[in-house]
N, C-alpha and C positions, 0 to 999 in steps of 0.2 A: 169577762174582760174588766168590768169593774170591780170586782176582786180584786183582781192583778193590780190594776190600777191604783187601788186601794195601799196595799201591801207595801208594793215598790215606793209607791209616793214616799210613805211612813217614813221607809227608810230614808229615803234621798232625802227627807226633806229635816232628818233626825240627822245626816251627817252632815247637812248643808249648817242647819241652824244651831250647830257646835261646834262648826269650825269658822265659817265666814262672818260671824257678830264680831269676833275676838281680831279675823282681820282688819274688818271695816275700820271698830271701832279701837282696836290694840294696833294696829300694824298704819294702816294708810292716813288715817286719823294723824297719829303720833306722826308720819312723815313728813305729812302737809305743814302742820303746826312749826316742825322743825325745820326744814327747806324754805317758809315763807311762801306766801300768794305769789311770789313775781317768779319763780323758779318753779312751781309746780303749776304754775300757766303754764309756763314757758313748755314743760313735759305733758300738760296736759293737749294741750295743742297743737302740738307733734304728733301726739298719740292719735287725736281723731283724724288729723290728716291722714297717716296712714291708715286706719281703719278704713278712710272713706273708698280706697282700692284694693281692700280686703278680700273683696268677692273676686279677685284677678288669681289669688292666689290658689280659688277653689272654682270658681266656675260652677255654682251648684252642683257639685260633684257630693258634696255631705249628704246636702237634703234628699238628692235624688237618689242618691247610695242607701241611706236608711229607710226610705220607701222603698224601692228596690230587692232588696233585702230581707224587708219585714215579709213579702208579698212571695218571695221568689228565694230563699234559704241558700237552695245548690248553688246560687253564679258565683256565692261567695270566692269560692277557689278558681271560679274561672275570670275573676273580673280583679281580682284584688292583685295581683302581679303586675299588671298593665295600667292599674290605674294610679298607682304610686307613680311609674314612671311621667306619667299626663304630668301629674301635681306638682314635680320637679319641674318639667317644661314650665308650669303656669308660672312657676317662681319667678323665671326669668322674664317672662311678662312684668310680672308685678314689680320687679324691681326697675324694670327699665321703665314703666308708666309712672309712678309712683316720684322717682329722682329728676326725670324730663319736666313735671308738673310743678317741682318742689324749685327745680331751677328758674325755671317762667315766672313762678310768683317772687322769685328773689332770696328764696332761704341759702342762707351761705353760712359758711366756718363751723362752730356750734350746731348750729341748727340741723346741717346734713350732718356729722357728726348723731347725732341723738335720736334722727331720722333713721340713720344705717344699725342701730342696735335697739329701736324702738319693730323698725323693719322686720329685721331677723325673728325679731320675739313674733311679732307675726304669723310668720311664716311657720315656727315651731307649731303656734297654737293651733295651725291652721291643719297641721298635718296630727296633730290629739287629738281633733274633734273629726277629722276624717278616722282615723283607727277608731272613733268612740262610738262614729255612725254605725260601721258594722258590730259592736258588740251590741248597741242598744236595737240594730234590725235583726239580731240572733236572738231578740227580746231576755238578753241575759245582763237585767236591771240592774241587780244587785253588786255585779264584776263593775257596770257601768256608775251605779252610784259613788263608789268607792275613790272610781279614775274622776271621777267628778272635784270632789276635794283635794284630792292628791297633790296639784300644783301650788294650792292655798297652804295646805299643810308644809312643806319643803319651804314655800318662801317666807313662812311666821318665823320659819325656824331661824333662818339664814337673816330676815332681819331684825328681830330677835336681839340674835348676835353682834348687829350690827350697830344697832339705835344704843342695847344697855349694856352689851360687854365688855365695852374699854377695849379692846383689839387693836381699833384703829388710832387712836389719839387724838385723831381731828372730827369734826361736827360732821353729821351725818350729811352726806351729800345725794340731788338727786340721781346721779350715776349710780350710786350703790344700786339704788331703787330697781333701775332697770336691767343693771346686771343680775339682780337678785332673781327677779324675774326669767331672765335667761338660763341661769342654772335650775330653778324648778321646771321651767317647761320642759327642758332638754332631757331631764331626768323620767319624767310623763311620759313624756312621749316614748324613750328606750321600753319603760313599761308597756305602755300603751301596744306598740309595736310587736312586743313577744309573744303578748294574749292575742292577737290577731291572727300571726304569723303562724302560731301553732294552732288556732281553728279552721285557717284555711288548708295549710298543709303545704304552707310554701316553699316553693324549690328554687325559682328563678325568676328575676326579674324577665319580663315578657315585650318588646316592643310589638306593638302591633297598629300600623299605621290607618287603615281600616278602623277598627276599634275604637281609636280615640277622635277619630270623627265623628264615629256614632254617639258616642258618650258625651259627646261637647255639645252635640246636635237635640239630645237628650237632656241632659242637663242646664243649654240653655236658657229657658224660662225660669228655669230655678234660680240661674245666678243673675239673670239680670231683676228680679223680683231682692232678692238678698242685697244685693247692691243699692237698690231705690229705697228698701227700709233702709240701710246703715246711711245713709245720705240726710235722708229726714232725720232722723233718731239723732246724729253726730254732728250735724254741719254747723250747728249755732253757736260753739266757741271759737269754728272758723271767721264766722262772720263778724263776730263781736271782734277778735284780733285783727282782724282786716279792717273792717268800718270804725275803728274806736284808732284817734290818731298815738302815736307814741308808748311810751311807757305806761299809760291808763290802759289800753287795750289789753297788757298781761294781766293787770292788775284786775278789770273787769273780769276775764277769760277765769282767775283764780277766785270770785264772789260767785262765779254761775258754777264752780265745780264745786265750792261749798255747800252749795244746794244741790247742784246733780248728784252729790256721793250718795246720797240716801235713797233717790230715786234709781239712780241706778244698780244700789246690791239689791231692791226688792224687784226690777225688773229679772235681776240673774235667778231670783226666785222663783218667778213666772214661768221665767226660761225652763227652768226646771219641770213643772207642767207640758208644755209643748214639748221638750227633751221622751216622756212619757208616751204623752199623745199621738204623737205621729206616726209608729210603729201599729201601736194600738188601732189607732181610725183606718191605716193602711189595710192593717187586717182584716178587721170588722167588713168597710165597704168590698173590699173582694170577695168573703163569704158573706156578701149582701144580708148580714144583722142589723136590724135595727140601732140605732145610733144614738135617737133622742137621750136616753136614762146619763149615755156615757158623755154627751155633751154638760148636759142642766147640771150632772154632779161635779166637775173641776168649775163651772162657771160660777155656780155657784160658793165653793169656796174661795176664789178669786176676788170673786166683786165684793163679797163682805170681808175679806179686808181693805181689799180696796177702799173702800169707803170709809171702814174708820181710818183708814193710813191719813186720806184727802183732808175728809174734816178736822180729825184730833191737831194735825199737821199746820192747818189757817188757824188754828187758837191756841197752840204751843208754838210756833215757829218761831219765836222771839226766844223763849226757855230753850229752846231746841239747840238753835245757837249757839246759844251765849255755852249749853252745854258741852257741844264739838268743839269749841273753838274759842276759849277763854282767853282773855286779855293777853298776850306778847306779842314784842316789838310796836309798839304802838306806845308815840311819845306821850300820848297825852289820851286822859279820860273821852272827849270830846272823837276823838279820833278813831277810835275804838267802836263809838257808838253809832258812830255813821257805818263806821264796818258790818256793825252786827245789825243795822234797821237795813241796810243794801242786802246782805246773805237771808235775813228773816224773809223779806219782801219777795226776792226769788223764789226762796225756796216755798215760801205756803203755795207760790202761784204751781212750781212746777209739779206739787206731789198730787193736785187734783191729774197731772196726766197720768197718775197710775189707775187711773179710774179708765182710761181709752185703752192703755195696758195689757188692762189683766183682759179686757174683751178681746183686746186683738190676740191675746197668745192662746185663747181657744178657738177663734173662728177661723184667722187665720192659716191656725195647723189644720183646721178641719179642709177648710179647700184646698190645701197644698196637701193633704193624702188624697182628694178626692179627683186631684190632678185638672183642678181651674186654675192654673197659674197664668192665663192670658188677664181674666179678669181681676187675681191679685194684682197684679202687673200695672193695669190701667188704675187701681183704686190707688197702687204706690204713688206711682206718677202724680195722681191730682195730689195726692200729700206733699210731695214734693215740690208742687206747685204753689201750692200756699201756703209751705213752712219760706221757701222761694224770698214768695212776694211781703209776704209780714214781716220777717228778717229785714230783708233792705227796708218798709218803711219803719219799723219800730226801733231797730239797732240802734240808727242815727241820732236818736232823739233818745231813747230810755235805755241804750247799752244791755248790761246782764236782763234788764229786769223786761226790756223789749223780747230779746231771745226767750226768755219763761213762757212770754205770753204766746209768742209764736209754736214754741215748742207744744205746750197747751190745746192751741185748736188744732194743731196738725195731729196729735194723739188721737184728740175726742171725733174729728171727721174721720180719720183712717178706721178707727175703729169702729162708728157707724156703719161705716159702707162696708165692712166685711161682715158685721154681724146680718146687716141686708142682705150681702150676697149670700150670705149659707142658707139665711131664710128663702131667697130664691129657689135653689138648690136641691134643699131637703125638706121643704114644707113642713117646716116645724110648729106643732099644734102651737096656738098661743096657749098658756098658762096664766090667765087672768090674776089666779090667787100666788103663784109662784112672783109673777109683777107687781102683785101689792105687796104680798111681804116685802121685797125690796125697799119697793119705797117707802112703807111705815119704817123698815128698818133706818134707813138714812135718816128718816125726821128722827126718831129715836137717839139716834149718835149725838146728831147735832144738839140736839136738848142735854144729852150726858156733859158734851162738853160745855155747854152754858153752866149748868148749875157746876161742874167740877171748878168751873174760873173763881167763882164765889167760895170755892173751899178755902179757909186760913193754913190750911197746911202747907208744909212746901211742893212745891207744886210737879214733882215726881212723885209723890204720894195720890197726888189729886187726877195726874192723868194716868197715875195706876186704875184709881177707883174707878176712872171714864172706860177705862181696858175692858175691865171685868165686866162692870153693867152692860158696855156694847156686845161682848160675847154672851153672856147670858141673856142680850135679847136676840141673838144669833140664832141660840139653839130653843129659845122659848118657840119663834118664828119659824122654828127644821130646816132655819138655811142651812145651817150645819146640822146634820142628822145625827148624832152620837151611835146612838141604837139603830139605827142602819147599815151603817158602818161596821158595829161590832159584830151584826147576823152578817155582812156578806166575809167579814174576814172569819168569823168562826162555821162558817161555812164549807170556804175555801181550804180550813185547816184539817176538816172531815173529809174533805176528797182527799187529801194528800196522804 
């Protein structure tokens, strides 16, 4: 399995890092810059409200489908008929939760408007990662790495067109943005839908009333566990646009996505790991293999970068900036620099939560194949609890830079308490020497970037050098194993 694991990663993670840098920083980058802070609030905060009843749309039907699946091959064709139909029904759940919610808190004109095609996109994606559940439980990676980028690739293209072609005549609007979105997902998905369609051997839509009890009954835990992470993870540009009065509140909601963009495509990177895992662990724990080797080897490449992401991240965050998001619309020198000391300030705060992160998307997936989803459940909940309570008191008073800090400890405790619970669970040896190289490696980073600040170069040169020295104390230390790696793939490549 760590072969596989190996192999698959490589690629996923060889399409992921060729195509999603060029969206990040070609595509979404360019949009933000172009639409302005007060309109790509305006979409950003749309966007995580819907997200936040995202889980209505699937009901743990993903998770527990590609567990399911990984464990159990055959139901493919007996489960896959009937349960497209369920995810239709959820639809209209989600729609009617979603617009009753949006009404109560007062969104009108605009806002439902941007809500109802923000929505839809939803709902597509929701139904790609249901079709990607069963290709990645048919452990067939590589179809699934593919459909992985897929939507990225279509919408580079489409905005692309949009941002440099001259087509339209008029400045880029953020409608294009979402419609863009809408035609790559719909495209995916038709994709997505053939390769499944034709492994299961599908005939006919199936109602089965029975069925979708069980599966709701089943998948329960799942989707309320899905739903309490996207609550914590999303809620804090809700709150910041709620608690922050007027037109400051978009204006804040657009300094916290400055800083979220970066933590959020390396969290889709994670994601990428967990995407891996979960079929994986699925496996393993039902023909009861030992697990340790296949834990300690994605965790470990996680947390070290993790840790340079955090550190490098508090001592460039200003360079960092000023890089994304160079001077326009902004009248005046002065005005610019408060922009860019508010976006720096968030963001060093927020990229140390990729350090809670990468812990959570291994331990996490590891109890959610080993089916403790009461106890994820309860460890969501107290996260929720204190992303909750910190939001309301830090919002009021420190805005974007309050939410960081909430966002922050709610990462670092969630992730605590999962990597507790698997150590509950699976009595994993301590590693004494595994725990020190750690954290010699982290004083190491931290020192790279001290003396890199002192470099007279410019200072892309200089947190190049800090790159390099941190990964080469990486592998000095076998947190990243080079020659391990290469015996277990040229291993893997003799059986085949």
């Amino acid at each position: 399995m760590q072969k596989k694991f190996l192999i698959n990663l490589a690629l996923l993670l060889f399409l992921n890092f060729l195509v999603k840098p060029f969206w990040i920083f070609g595509i979404d980058r360019t949009v933000q810059n172009t639409v302005g802070l007060a309109d790509y609030g305006f979409y950003l905060n749309l966007f995580n409200f819907a997200f936040l009843f995202n889980i209505l749309l699937d009901f743990g039907i993903t998770n527990f489908n590609n567990r399911n699946i990984a464990q159990h091959v055959h139901l493919l064709n007996k489960h896959f008929s009937s349960l497209v139909i369920l995810k239709f029904l959820l639809t209209f759940v989600y729609v009617a939760v979603t617009f009753t919610v949006a009404l109560i808190l007062g969104y009108k004109g605009e806002q439902l408007v941007m809500l109802g095609w923000v929505g839809f996109n939803q709902f597509l994606l929701s139904f790609i990662l249901y079709f990607r559940s069963n290709v990645s439980g048919l452990l067939m990676f590589k179809t699934d790495s593919f459909l992985s980028v897929l939507d990225r690739v279509l919408m580079i293209i489409i905005c692309a067109v949009l941002l440099w072609g001259n087509v339209t005549g008029e400045a880029f609007k953020i409608e294009w943005f979402v419609y863009a979105q809408t035609a790559a997902y719909l495209a995916t998905l038709i994709i997505a839908m053939g390769i499944v369609m034709r492994k299961a051997k599908f005939i006919k839509l199936r109602w089965n009333g029975p069925f979708f009890l069980v599966i709701l009954k089943k998948s329960f835990p799942f989707a309320i566990l899905v739903l309490l992470m996207a609550v914590y993870n999303r809620v804090d540009s809700v709150f910041i646009e709620r608690l922050t009065e007027g037109e400051e509140g978009e204006r804040q909601v657009g300094i916290y996505a400055h800083a979220f963009r970066l933590l959020d495509a390396l969290n889709q990177f994670a994601w990428l790991f967990a995407v891996l895992l979960l079929p994986i662990y699925s496996r393993m724990i039902k023909m009861k293999q030992d697990i340790g080797k296949m834990v300690r080897l994605p965790f470990a490449l996680l947390i070290t970068s993790a840790i340079i992401v955090a550190v490098s991240s508090f001592f460039y965050s200003t360079e960092i900036m000023e890089w994304l998001y160079p001077k326009k619309d902004f009248e005046t020198q002065a005005a610019y620099a408060l922009q860019l000391d508010q976006s720096a300030r968030v963001y060093s705060i927020l990229m140390f939560g990729f350090l809670g992160s990468a812990t959570m998307y291994v331990f996490s997936t590891l109890l959610t194949a080993n089916g403790s989803l009461k106890q994820l459940n309860l460890i969501a909940l107290a996260g929720i609890a204190v992303n909750f309570g910190l939001n309301s008191l830090l919002v009021p008073h420190m805005q974007a830079t309050g939410a960081a800090y909430a966002s922050l400890a709610t990462q670092l405790f969630t992730a605590g308490a999962y990597l507790l619970m698997a150590q509950y669970f699976f009595r994993f040896k301590a590693d004494i020497r595994f725990i020190s190289s750690i954290l010699i490696f982290a004083l190491l980073v931290i020192g790279f970037n001290l003396v890199s600040k002192e470099f007279s170069f410019h200072w892309l040169i200089s947190f190049c050098i800090m790159l390099a020295a941190s990964f080469i104390a990486a592998f000095g230390l076998k947190l990243i194993n080079i020659m391990e790696m290469v015996r277990l793939v040229k291993e893997r490549a003799a059986e085949e």
